[in-house]
N, C-alpha and C positions, 0 to 999 in steps of 0.2 A: 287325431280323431276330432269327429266335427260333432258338438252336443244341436241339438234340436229340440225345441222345446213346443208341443203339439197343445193347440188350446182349442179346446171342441168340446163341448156338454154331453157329445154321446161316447159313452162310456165305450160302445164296441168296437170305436176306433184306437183303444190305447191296446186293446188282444191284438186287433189285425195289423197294425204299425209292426206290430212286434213279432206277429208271426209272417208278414211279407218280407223283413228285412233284418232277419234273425241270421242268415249269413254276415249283412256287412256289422250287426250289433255283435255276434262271437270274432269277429274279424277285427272289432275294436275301428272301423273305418266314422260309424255311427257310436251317438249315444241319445237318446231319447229321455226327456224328463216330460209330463202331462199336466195340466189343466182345464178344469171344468169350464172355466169363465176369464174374462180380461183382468178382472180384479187378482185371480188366483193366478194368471199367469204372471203379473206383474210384483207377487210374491217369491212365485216359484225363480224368476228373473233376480232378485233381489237374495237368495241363497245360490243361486246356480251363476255367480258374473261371465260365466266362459260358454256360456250359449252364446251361439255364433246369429243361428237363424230362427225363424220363430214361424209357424206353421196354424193360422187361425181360420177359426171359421168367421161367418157373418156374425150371423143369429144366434148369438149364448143368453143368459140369463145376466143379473146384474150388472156385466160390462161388457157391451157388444164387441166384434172386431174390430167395427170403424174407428168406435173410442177408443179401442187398444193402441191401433195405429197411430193417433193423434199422440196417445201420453208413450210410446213406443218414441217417436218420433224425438221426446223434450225429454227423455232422461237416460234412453239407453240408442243413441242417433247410429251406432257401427252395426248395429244389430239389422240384418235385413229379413222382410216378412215377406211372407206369404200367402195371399189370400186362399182356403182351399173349401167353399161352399156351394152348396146347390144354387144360389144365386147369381144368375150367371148374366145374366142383362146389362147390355150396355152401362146402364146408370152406375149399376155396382160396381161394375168394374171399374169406369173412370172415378168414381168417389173413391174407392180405394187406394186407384194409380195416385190420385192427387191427395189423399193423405200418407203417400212413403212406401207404399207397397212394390214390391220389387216385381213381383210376378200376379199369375192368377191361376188357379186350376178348378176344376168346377167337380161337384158332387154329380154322378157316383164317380170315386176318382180312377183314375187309369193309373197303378199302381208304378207301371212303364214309364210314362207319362211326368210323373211326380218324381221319380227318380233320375231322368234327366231335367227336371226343373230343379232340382235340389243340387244338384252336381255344379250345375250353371249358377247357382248359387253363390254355393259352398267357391265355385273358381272366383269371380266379383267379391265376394269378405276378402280372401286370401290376398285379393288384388290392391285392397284396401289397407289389407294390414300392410301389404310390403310400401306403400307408396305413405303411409302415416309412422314407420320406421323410417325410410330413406331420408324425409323431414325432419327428423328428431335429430336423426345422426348428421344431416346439415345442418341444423342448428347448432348443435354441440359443438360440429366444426368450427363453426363462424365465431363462436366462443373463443376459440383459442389460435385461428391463423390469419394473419394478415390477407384483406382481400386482392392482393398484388398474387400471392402464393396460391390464392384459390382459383384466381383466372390459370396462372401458372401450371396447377396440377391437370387443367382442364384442355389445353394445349398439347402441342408437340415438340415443347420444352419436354415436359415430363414424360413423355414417350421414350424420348432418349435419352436422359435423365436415367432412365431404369438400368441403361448398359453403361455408364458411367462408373466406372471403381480404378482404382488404384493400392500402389502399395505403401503406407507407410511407417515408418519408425515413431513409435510412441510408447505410452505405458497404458495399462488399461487394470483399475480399480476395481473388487466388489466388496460391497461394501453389507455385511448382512446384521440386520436388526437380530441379537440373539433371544434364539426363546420366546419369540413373536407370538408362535402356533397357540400358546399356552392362555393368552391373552383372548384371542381369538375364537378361542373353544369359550367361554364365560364369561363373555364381557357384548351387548349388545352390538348391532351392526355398526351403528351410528357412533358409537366409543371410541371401535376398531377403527373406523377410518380417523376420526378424529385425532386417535394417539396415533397413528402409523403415519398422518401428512404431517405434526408437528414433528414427529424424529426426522424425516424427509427432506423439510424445510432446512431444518437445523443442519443438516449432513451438505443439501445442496447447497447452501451458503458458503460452506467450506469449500468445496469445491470450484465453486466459480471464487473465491477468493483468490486461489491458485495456477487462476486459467486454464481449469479442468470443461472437459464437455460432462454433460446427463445426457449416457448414450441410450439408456433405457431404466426402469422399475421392473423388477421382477419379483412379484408378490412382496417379502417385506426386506427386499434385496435389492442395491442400487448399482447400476454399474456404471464406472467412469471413466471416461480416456483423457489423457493429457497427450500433447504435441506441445512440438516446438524444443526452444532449449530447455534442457534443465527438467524435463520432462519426468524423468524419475522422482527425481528429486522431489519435484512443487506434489506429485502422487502420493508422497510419503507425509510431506508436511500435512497436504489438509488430513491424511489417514490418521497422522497423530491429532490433528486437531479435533476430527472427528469423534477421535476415541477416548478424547478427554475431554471434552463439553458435552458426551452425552453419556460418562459416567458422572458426570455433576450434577444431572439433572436427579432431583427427588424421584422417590419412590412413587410410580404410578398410581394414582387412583382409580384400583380395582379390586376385584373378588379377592384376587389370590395376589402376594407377595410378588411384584415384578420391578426389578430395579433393574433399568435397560442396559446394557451394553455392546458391544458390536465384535463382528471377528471378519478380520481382513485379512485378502489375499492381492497381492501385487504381481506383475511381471510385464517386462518390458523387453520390447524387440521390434521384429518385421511382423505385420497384420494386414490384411486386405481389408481397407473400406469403401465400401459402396453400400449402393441401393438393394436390399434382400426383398422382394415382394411381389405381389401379384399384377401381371400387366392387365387383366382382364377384370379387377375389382378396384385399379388403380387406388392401390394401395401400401406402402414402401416403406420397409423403416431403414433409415440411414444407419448404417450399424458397421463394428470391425469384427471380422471373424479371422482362424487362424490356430495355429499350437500356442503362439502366445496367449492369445486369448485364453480358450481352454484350461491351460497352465495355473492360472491367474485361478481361474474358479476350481479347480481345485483344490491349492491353497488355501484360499477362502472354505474349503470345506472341510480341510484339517485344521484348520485355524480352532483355538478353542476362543472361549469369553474373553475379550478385552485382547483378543491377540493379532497384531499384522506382523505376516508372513510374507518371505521375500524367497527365489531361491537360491543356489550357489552365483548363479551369473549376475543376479540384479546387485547383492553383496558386494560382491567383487567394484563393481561400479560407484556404490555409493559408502563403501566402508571409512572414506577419509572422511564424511561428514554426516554419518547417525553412529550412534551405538546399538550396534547387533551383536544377540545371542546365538549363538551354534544351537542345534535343536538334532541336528545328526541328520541320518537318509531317515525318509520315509517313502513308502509305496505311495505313486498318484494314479488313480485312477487311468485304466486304459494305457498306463505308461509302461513299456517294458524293462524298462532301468530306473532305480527311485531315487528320489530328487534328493541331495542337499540342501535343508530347509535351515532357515534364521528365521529367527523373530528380531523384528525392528522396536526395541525401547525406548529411544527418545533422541 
């Protein structure tokens, strides 16, 4: 929906807006908010910040159009206007053009007329906002990727780069902050992220400690893959390390009582990794998918507080060097036969 903000001192244009375009305002397409004068529009701008477009006369009482235009121009610059007065002479017109004015329509108005000026409008903001997005999100990029990789994605490296996967033998961790939610319902925005990138930190330390990858973050869920030798194994170590340095950590500082702890799911096998994403938004997250995978998070989702979970196979493999608990069958999700589950102790 597109707000519009109409600033004209005759009062009989805020009836007739409204009953010419009283479809596309029940259609929710339009929204219209009014002012008598430049002063009051730049009020009404100032409770209203998601007006898009602004609809002025010349000639108001205490703050003409043209000054609208000018202080239009130095506090609200995305905002584009439209001159729409009986004054229609060159002069005014180009004084308007050359203070910011997007367009021009002249009094008495062509109802017609103003509705595809406003459309053509409304497309030029929309075109604005996506080209002052696209920038933000390049920016952000440039934040965080080597400019070798950004020429890279830019290329027809990364074109084929998208069909590139393979299969391999690894383990793949999730690693979940417990009782996150709880934190997140009472606790400001700015807390939340605050306490969720410090446990983060603290978990991906471990991990890369071990020669693990950070395959992804998923809300307050880390997921990890190890390769190479010993693969299982280095999975389990940071998962105990994880799960005891971040029962160590003191009692959070919030509303409600939260002493963090984590509940882990493990499994280890064959996983396809490759590039999962979009060719046409070139956009791709490197990722493993698979039953192992899978496997892994569901574990992790019968896992209770302070628990990593392994199943019958991964056991079997690493039983001459952890001590595991038998925990018996449980059902896993989507599985038709239910897993012999261990908890790993230390």
């Amino acid at each position: 929906m597109t707000k519009i903000l109409i600033a004209d001192d005759e009062t009989d244009l805020e009836i007739l807006i409204k009953q010419k375009y009283r479809q596309k305002i029940r259609e929710q397409h339009y929204s219209f908010v009014f002012a008598t004068n430049g002063t009051e529009a730049l009020r009404v701008l100032d409770e209203n910040p998601d007006v898009d477009i602004v609809l002025s006369d010349i000639n108001m009482p205490e703050m003409d159009g043209l000054t609208l235009l000018t202080k239009l121009g130095e506090a609200h610059p995305l905002i584009k206007s439209v001159m729409v007065s009986a004054y229609g002479d060159m002069d005014n017109i180009r004084m308007a053009m050359n203070r910011g004015a997007f367009d021009f329509v002249t009094k008495p108005v062509n109802f017609t007329d103003l509705e595809t000026t406003i459309e053509k409008t409304i497309q030029h903001v929309n075109q604005l906002k996506e080209t002052i997005q696209a920038i933000k999100e390049n920016n952000i990029l440039k934040m965080y990727v080597d400019h070798n990789v950004l020429n890279f994605m830019s290329g027809r490296e990364y074109e084929a780069s998208l069909s590139a996967n393979e299969t391999v033998e690894a383990s793949v961790a999730f690693i979940d902050i417990c009782s996150f939610t709880s934190i997140s319902e009472t606790e400001s925005p700015d807390n939340v992220v605050m306490l969720l990138n410090q446990y983060f930190d603290l978990i991906v330390k471990e991990i890369i400690a071990q020669g693990g990858l950070i395959d992804k973050f998923i809300g307050d869920c880390v997921m990890a893959v190890f390769k190479g030798e010993f693969h299982l194994d280095r999975a389990i170590e940071a998962s105990l390390a994880i799960r005891n340095h971040i029962e160590a950590l003191p009692q959070a500082a919030s509303k409600i009582e939260f002493h963090p702890k984590v509940s882990i799911g493990i499994n280890s096998g064959e996983m396809i990794s490759g590039n999962i994403g979009s060719k046409t938004l070139k956009r791709l997250d490197y990722t493993v998918i698979g039953d192992t995978v899978n496997t892994a998070q569901r574990l992790q989702s019968l896992a209770q507080n302070g628990q990593i979970l392994i199943n019958e196979e991964a056991y079997g493999k690493v039983k001459q060097s952890f001590n595991c608990k038998l925990l018996g069958s449980n059902p896993l999700k989507n599985k038709s036969v239910e897993a012999i589950v261990y908890e790993v102790l230390n």
